[in-house]
C-alpha positions, -999 to 999 in steps of 0.1 A, spaced: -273 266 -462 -272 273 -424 -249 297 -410 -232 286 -377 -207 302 -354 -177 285 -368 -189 291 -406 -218 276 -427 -230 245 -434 -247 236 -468 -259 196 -471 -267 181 -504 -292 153 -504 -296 127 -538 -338 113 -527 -350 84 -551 -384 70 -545 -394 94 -514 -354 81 -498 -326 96 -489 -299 74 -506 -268 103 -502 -261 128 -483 -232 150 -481 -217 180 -470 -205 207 -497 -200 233 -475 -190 228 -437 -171 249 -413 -130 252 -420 -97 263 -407 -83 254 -379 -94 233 -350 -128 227 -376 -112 208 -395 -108 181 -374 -144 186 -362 -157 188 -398 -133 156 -410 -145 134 -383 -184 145 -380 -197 151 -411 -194 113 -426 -212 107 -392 -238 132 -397 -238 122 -439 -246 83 -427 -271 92 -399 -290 114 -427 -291 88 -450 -303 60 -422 -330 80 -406 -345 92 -439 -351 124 -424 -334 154 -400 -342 139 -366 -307 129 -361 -281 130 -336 -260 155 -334 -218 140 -329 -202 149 -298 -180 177 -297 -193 190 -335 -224 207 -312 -226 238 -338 -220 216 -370 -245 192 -363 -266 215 -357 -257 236 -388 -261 203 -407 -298 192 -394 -308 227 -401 -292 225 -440 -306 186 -442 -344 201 -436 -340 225 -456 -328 200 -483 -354 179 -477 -381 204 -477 -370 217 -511 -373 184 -522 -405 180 -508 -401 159 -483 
């Protein structure tokens, strides 16, 4: 989990065969103007996850913290999963 201004961020990953097949967000910043933030940038973020196979991803305009809380959650995912 990575804490970020606006709250934390926790990403699950599902790996098969040394891939990322899912990605999501269980945890992401709420309440508020985050909402809208978190509705419209974390399926961005889970889908960029999932396509790069890794945490060198892009973080979505305007969601500057929770991308950010995100790639920091996704490596830590990944490294816990040895990856």
């Amino acid at each position: 989990m990575a804490q970020t201004q606006y709250g934390p961020v926790q990403v699950r990953i599902t790996v098969a065969g040394g891939k990322i097949t899912k990605a999501e967000a269980v945890q992401a910043p709420k309440g508020g103007r985050s909402d809208q933030i978190t509705s419209s940038s974390v399926p961005r973020l889970n889908q960029a996850a999932v396509a790069a196979g890794n945490a060198q991803i892009d973080a979505v305009s305007g969601a500057t913290y929770t991308s950010a809380g995100y790639k920091q959650s996704l490596q830590s995912a990944l490294d816990q999963a040895g990856g």
